[in-house]
N, C-alpha and C positions, 0 to 999 in steps of 0.2 A: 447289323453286320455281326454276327455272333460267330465269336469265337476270336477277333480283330478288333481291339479297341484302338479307333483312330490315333493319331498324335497329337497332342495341346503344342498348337504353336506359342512364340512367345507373342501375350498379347498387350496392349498398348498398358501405360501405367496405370491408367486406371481401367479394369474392365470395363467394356460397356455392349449389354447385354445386347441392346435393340438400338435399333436405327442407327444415329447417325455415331462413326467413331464404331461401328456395329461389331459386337462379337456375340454369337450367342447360338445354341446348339444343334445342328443339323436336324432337322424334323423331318428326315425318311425314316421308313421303317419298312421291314421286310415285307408288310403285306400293299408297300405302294407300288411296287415296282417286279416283275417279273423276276424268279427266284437266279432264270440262267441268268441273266442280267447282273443282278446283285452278285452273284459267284464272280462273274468275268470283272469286275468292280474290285469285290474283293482282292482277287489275282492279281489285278494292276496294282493295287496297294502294295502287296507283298514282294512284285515285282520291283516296286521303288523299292523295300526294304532292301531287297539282294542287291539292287546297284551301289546299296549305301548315303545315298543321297536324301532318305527320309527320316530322318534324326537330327531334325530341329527343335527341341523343346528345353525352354528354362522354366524354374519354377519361379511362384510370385516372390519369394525371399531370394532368386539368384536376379529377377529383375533389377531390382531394388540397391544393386550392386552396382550395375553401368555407371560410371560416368558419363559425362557428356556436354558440349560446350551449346549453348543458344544457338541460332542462326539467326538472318534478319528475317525481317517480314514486314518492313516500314510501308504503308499506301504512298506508292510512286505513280507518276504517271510516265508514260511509257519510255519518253522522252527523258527526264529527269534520271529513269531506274538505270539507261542505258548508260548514260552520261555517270554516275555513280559509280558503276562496276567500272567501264573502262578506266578511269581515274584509277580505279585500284590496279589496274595491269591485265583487267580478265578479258577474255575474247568468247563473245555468241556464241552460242551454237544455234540448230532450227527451230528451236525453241522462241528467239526471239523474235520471231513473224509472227507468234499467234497471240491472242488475246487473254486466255483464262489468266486468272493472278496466280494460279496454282502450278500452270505451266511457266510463267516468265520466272517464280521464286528459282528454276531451274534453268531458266536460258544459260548463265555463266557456268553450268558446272564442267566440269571437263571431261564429265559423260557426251559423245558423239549422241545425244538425244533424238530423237524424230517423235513429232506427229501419230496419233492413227494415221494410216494413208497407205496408198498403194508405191509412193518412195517407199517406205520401210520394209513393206512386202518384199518388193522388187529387189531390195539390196538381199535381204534374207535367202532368197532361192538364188539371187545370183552368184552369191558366196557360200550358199551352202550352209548357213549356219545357225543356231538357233535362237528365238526371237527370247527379250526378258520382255514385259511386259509387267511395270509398275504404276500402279493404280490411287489416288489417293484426292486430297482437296485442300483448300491454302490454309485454313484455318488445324487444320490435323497438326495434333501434338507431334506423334511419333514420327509422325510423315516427313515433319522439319527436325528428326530427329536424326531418321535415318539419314538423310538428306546430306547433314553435316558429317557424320562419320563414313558414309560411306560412299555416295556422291559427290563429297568436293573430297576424297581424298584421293591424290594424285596416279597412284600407282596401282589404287580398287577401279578406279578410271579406265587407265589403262588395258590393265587385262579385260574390263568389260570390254571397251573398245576393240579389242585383236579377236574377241573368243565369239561375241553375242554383238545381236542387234536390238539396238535399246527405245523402247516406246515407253512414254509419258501420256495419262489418260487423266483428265480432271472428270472424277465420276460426277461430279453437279452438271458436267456436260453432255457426258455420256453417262447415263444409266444404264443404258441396253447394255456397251461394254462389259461396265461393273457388275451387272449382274450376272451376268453368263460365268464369266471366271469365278465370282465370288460364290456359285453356285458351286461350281468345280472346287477351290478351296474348302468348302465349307463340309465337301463332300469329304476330301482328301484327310482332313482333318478334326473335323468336329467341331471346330469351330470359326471363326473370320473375323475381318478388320482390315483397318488399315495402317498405316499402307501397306496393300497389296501387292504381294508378289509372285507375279507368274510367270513360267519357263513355257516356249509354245514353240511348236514345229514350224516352221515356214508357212504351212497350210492351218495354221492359226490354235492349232488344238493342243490344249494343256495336258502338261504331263509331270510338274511338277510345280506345286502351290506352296506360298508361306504370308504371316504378315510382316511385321519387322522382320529383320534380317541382322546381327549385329556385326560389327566389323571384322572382331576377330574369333576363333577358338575360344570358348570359357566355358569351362562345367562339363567337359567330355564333349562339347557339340561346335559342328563346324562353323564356322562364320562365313562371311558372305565370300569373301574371296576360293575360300574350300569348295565351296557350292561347286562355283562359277569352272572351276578348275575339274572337279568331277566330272560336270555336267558336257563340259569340253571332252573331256576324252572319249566318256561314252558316246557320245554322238560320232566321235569319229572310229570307234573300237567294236560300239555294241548299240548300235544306232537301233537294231530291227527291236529293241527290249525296250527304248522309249517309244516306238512309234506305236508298238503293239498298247503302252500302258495307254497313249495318248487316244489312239484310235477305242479301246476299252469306256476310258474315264469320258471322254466325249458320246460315246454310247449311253453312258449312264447319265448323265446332265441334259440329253437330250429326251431317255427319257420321262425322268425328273419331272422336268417342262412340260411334259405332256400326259402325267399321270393324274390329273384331277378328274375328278369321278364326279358325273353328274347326278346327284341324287334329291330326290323334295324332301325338308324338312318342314317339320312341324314347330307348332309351339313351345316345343319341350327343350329347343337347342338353346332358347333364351334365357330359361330359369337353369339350365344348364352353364349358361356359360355365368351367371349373377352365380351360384357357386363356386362355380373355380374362383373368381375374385375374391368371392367372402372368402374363399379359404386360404388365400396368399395374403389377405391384405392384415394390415400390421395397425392393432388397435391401439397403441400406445402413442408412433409416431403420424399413422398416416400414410399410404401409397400402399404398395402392394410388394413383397418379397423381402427383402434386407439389400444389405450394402452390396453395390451400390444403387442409387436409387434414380431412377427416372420420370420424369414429366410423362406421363401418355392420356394427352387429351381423348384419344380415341374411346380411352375406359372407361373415363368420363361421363361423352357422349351416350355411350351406350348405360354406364348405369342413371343418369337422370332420365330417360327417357324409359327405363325398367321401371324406376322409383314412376312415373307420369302413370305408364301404362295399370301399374298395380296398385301403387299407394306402398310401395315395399319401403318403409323407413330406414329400412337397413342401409339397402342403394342410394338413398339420398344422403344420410349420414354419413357415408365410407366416401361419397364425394367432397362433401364440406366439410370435414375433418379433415381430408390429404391437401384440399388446396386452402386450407388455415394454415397447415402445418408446413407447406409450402413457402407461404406468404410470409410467418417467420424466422424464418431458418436461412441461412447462408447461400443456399441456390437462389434465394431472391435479391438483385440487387437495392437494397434502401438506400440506396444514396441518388442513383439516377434512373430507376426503374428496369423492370426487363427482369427476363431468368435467364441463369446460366444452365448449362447444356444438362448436367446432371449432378448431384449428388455422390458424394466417395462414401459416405458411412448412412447409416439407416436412419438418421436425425435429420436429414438437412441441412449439416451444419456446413460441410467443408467441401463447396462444388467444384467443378472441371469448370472454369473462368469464362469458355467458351461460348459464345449467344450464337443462337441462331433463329433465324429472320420465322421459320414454321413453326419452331415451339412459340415464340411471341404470338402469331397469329392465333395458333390453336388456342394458347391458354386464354386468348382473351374473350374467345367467346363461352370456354370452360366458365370462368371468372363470371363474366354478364349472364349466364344460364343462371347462378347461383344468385345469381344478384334479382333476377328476374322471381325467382322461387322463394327465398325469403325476405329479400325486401332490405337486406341486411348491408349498409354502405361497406361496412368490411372488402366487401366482393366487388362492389364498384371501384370502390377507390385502386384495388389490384389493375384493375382492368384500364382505367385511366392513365397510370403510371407506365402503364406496358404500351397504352398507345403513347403516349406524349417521348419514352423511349423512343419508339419507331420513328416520329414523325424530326427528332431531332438529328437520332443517330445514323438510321437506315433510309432516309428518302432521298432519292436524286431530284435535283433540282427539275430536270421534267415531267417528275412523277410517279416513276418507276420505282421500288424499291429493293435495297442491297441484300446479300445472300446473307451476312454472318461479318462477326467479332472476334478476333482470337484470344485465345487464354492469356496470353505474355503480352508483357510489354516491358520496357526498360524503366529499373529503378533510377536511373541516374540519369538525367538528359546528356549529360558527357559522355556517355559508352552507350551511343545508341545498340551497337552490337552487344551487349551482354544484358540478356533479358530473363525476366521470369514469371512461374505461373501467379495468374494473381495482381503479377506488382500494380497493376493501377488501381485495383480494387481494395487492399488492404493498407491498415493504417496501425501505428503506435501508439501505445496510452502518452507519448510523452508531444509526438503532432496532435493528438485532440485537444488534449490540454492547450498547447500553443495560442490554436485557434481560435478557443471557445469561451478561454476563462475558464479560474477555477471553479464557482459555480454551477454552470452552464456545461462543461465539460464533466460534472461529477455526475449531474444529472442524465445527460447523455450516455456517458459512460456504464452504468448504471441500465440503463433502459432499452440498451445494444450490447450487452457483457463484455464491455473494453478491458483487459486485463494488464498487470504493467508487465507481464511475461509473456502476453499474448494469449487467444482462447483456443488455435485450433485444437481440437482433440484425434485430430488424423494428422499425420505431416509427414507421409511415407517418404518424402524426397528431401525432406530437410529446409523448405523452404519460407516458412511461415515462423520460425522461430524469431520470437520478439512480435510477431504481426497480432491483427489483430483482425478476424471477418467477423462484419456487422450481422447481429441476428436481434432476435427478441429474446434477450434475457429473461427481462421483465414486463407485465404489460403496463400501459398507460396508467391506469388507476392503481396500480402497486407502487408504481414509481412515483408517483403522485402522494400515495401516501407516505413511503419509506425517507421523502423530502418535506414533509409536512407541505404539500402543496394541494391547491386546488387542483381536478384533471386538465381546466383549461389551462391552468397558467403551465403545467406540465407540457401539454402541447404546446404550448406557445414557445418555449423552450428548447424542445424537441424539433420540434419544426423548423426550427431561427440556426440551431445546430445545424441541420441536416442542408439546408442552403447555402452553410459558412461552409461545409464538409464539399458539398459538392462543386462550388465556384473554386476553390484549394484544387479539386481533384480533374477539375477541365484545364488546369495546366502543367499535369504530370504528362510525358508523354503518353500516347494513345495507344491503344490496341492497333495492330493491323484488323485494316478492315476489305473483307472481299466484296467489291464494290461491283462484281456482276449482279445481273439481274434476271433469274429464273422465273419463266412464266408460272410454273404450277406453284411455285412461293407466292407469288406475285396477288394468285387465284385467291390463296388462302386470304392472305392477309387484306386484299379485299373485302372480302366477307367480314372478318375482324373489324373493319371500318363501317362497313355498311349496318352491322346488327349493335357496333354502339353510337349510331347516332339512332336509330330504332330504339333502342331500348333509355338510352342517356341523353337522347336527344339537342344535341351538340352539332351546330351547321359544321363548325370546320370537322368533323369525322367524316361527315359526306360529303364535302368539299376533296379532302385530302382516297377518299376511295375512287369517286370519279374518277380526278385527277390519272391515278394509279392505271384506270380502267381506260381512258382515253393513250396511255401510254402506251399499254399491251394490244389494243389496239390497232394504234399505230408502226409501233416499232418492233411488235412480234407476231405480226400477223401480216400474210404473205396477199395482198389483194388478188393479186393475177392468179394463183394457184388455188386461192382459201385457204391456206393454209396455216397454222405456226409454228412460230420459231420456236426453241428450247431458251436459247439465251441470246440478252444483247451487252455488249460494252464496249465502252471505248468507238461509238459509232457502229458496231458491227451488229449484228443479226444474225447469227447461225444455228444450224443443227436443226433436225427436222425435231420437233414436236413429239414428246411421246403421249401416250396414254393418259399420264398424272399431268400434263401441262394442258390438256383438252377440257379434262373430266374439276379440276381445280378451278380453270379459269370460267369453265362456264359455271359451277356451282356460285362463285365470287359474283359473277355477271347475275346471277336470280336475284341473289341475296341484296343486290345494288338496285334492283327492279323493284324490288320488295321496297326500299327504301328512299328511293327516289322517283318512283310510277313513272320515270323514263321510259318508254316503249323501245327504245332504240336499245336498253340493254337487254331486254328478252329477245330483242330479235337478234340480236348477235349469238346467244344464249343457244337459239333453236338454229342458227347457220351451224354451228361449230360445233353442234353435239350431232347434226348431220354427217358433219365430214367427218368427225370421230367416229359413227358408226360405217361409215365408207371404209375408213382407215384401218380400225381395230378389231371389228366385231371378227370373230369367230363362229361364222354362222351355225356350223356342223354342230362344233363343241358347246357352245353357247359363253356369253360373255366375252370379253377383251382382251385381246394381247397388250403386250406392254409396248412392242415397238410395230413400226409399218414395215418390217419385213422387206424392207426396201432395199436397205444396205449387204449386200452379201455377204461382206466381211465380219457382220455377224451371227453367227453361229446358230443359233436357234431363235425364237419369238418365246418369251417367258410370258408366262401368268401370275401375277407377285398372289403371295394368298395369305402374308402376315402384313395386318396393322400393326404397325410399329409405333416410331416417332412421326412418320409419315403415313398416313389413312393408306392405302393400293389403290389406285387408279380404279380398278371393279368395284370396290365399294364405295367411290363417291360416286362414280358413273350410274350403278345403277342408282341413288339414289336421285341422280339428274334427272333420269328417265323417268320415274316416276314423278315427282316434282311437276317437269315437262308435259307428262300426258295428263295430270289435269287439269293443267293449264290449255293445253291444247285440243284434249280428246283424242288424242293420238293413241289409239290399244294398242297398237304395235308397241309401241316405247313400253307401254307397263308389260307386253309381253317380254319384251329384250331384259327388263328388269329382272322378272324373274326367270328368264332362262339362266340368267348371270349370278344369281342368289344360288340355284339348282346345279352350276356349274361347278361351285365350291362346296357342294351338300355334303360329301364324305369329310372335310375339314371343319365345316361345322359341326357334325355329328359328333368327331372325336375329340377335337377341341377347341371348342367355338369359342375359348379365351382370347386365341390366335386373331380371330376378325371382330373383333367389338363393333367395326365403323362398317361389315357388310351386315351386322345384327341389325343396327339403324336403319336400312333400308327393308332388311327382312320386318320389323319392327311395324314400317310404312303399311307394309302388302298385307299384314295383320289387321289393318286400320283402317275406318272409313275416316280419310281427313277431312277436315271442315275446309271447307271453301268460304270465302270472307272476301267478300266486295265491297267498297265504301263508294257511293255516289257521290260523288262534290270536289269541289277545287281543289287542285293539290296543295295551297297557299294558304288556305281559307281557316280561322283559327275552331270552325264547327269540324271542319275533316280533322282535324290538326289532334283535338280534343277524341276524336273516336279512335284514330288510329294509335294517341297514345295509352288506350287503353286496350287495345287491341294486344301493345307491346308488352302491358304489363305484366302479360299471362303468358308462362311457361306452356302455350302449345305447339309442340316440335311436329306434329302431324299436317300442317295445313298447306292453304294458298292463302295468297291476299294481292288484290288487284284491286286499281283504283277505277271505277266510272267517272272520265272525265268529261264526259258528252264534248268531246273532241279527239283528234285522231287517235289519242291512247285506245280510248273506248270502241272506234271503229274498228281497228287492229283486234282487239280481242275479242270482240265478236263474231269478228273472221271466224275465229276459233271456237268460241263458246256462244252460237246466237241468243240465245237467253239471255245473254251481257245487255243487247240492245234494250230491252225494257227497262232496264234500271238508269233511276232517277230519282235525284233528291224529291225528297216530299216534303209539301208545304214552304220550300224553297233554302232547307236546310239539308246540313249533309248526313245522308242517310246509310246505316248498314243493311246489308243483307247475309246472313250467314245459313249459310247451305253447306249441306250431306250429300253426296252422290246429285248435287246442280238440283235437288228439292231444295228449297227458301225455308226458313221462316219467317214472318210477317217482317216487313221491312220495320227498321225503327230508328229514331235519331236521339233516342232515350239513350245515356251512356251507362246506367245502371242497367237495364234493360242488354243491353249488349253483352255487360260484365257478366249476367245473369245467361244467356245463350252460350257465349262462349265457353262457358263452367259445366254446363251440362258434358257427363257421359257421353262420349263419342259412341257408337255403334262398331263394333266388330266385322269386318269384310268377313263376305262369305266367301272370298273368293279362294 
């Protein structure tokens, strides 16, 4: 947009580039979208200027100014929360009929709040007035920021109530929602976040976007009640100037959503995109860019399987250096496992408190990748600590697992209402000592840089002063020496600390926790389970994935229709099923098949990547939409085309497809693969850093995978023996099916009759590992196997 530099809204306290908490910079460009197009965009912009209504920006030093009081965020249950609030004198709004924890934080406020729905519609044209539409999730800093100052305050209330009609949207619920607008923001602006907020005409179409909002005037710029007050008059003064901006900015997001160019890429977008990494990535601490810093498994993915394809040491290096440097630094919880959301400074020292349920999934097979390729426990022990997290923190007792952990919690169980970032997580040089002994505490202290002033070296809000977040000052064997200690007796110490630390800290109060359960999370973190009992070979990992998978299942999946749900809590089931909750849970369901030769999980596998292509394919265009196009009251069908903190739905799908078709023989699937790879070719070309996790599948279509059959019981300690060396080796290209000469085996056949021949020889369990369903010599030799599987894969020609 040359010649118009968007406007920076104000964004949350701590930026955050990608995914979730998402701010980060608009990726149009003048040659995606038609010129008239982009002009009448422009226009509409300039149009807001002249109403005066687009001159929201503070800078990161007038942020930094807000005050602002906590709100609560205690896990209540429904019952309990209602009984709470009325005690305090508050009265529901519609809010309190629905389920997300993101919407009830809101049922009290004395915003007249509504539902998405065709109520809120309905009131909007019957009165004439225009809709706000704020967007956000329970776990958001800013979200329960804005919430406090300007949602529970009485008289901001009000005039909402007289002027607009007010919608609350939990985006873990809706995606389709969030995305459409926050395309529209992002456009408007240059950049997004949360919580969102958007001004919409009756007939749903944005015409003015922001994130935070603050309460009042500060810094030349209007605050939220000025908005609201402007936004009022012109609608009723100079109506045809927002409809025209709306009708414009809705041209432009529509089509945004439909400008992906399908072009075939070659070889070269791979070593293309392994530079752009090398060239962001940060050799000193690890990860990719500066502060602030985030987890992105996605990069991961993609470069050990660059490092697999090439032997590039670079891409393996730049992996196991970020999640080392991960592993010590302050986004890693040491005391009870798990990572927080991200990083404030380019060390890892001083995180955003925040967990959520997809970076644990992701990083744990990040973590087991490495653990697989060096051999190195560093990598495991990560990876154990992040499930034994999960399986403590995040699990519903039926098996299902919870979305996220919030940043805050209450330093003092006396004021449950005055909370802060961190507090359950940091501690004082004068509590360790307490705890530990002076010994024992000098030594810890010491080996986690405990300081008696505190170590943040970031404290933009002032809250960490006296704290102290655990890191790896020192390592093991330094600390070991600098005590004149053995490293065992160092660990033993360390260890004996870190258990006295964590039973202290399981009875400070808790984080809020958002205890829905998203299927495409669900997906992930299945897989997480299933590739470390594969790899770590631990029953209860496969125990506790089943488990998961029997849930989702049951309780997110629609028998009568085929269908699934998006979310279930609190009893409930709702919300049709996008894209990522299809393409997630059946990658979750392979990798469970892979791990348990369950037949029933592949066959769910190939029902629901059915109906996903029923659902989402884009036959014309090639590739997947994001939603079923179902709901009308959403605005367009988007195509996500950045790996963020969350993979896109088209790049795990297609790698399902493929997965799928050689499992099955299905060529149609490998063709739907790559029309879907071909669908984002102009994005790969330009900047294939953007889809690291559609690389992995383009990766695949590069590859002839090995196929790997084992003949023999699934019980049996000779299959047991073959399969665990099957695991021990980093090959991200394969299959692996078991021959159980019972119905598993018939089942597959179905599929691949070749299967039927295979059979243990000499009455042991036998492999067979195949290229393109050619064999080589069956064999039940496990050095023999080690020695087949190592060989050079073969190049598709295809």
């Amino acid at each position: 947009m040359q010649g118009l530099k968007p406007v920076a809204f104000l964004r949350s306290r701590f930026p955050r580039p990608e995914g979730r908490g998402n701010i980060r910079q608009s990726e149009s460009s003048n040659n995606s979208h038609p010129p008239s197009l982009q002009w009448r965009f422009v226009r509409a912009l300039r149009i807001l200027r002249a109403t005066g209504i687009l001159v929201l920006a503070l800078s990161a030093n007038h942020r930094q100014a807000f005050s602002f009081s906590p709100t609560v965020r205690d896990t209540l249950s429904h019952k309990t929360f209602k009984q709470k609030k009325m005690h305090e004198g508050k009265k529901p709004n519609r809010l309190i009929h629905e389920k997300s924890p993101y919407l009830l934080q809101h049922a009290y406020n004395p915003v007249d709040w509504f539902p998405w729905g065709d109520e809120a519609f309905g009131k909007a044209r019957r009165e004439d007035k225009p809709i706000f539409l704020s967007v956000g999730y329970s776990t958001c800093y800013w979200c329960h920021v804005m919430e406090r100052e300007v949602f529970e305050n009485d008289s901001i209330a009000k005039l909402m109530n007289e002027k607009l009609v007010c919608i609350k949207v939990d985006r873990e619920e809706r995606p389709d929602i969030d995305r459409v607008y926050m395309t529209a923001v992002q456009a408007m602006t240059g950049s997004g976040g949360w919580p969102m907020s958007v001004f919409l005409t009756p007939d749903l179409k944005p015409f003015f976007g922001a994130t935070y909002i603050p309460p009042k005037a500060q810094y030349g710029r209007p605050g939220f009640p000025d908005i609201v007050s402007r936004i009022s008059e012109l609608w009723k003064t100079n109506r045809d100037t927002l409809l025209e901006s709306s009708n414009q900015i809705t041209d432009y997001i529509k089509s945004a959503a439909g400008s992906a160019q399908g072009i075939a890429v070659n070889e070269s977008v791979l070593e293309n995109a392994f530079q752009q990494f090398a060239q962001s990535y940060d050799s000193v601490h690890g990860g990719f860019g500066g502060a602030p810093k985030f987890p992105r498994p996605v990069a991961f993915n993609f470069l050990l399987r660059r490092y697999a394809r090439t032997k590039n040491e670079n891409a393996l290096q730049m992996t196991l250096a970020t999640l080392r440097e991960m592993s010590k630094g302050g986004v890693y919880d040491h005391v009870g496992g798990g990572f927080h959301r991200y990083s404030v400074d380019a060390e890892w020292r001083v995180p955003h408190f925040e967990k959520m349920l997809y970076d644990q999934a992701q990083l744990v097979v990040s973590y087991l990748e490495a653990y697989q390729i060096t051999h190195d426990t560093i990598y495991s022990s990560v990876a154990r600590n992040i499930l034994d997290y999960i399986i403590r923190n995040l699990t519903d007792k039926q098996g299902g697992f919870y979305s996220a952990e919030d940043a805050e919690s209450a330093p003092d169980r006396s004021k449950p209402n005055e909370k802060e970032e961190g507090a359950f997580y940091l501690w004082t040089k004068a509590e360790v000592a307490h705890l530990l002994g002076k010994e024992d505490a000098a030594i810890f202290s010491y080996n986690y840089g405990v300081e008696d002033s505190g170590n943040a070296p970031h404290d933009p809000m002032n809250v960490f002063v006296g704290k102290n977040i655990l890191y790896i000052a020192h390592g093991l064997e330094e600390t070991a020496k600098h005590f004149d200690k053995t490293r065992e007796e160092a660990h033993t110490i360390v260890e004996r600390a870190r258990l006295k630390l964590f039973r202290q800290r399981e009875k400070r109060p808790k984080p809020h926790l958002d205890d829905k359960i998203i299927t495409a999370w669900n997906g992930l973190t299945i897989s997480a389970f299933a590739k470390a009992y594969q790899i770590l070979g631990e029953e209860s990992f496969l125990k506790t994935g089943e488990s998961a998978a029997h849930f989702a299942m049951t309780k997110l999946y629609n028998p009568d229709t085929r269908t699934l749900y998006r979310r279930y809590r609190d009893g409930e089931s709702r919300f049709d099923g996008s894209l990522q909750d299809y393409a997630f849970l059946v990658q979750g369901l392979l990798d469970l098949y892979e791990a348990s030769f369950n037949i029933v999980w592949l066959e769910h596998a190939i029902a629901l990547t059915k109906k996903q292509n029923e659902l989402f394919r884009d036959a014309s265009g090639g590739g997947f939409f994001d939603g079923t196009g179902k709901d009308s009251t959403v605005l367009i069908r988007t195509k996500e085309e950045y790996d963020s903190a969350e993979p896109t739905g088209n790049s795990i799908a297609a790698l399902n497809l493929l997965r799928l078709s050689q499992i099955t023989d299905k060529k149609e699937w490998r063709s739907m693969a790559e029309k879907t790879v071909t669908a984002f070719g102009v994005r790969l070309q330009r900047t294939p850093e953007a889809l690291p996790q559609m690389l992995v599948a383009f990766d695949w279509l590069l590859s002839t995978p090995k196929e790997v059959i084992i003949a023999g019981q699934p019980n049996s300690e000779a299959t047991r023996a073959l399969l665990e060396e099957v695991h021990s080796h980093f090959i991200p290209n394969k299959i692996l099916l078991l021959a159980d000469g019972a119905d598993g085996q018939k089942k597959l056949q179905s599929y691949l009759p070749f299967v039927e021949g295979m059979r243990m020889k000499n009455g042991k369990a036998t492999a067979y590992i195949c290229e393109n369903y050619a064999c080589q010599l069956p064999t039940s030799d496990r050095a023999v196997v080690a020695r087949l599987l190592t060989q050079e894969t073969k190049k598709s020609s295809k």
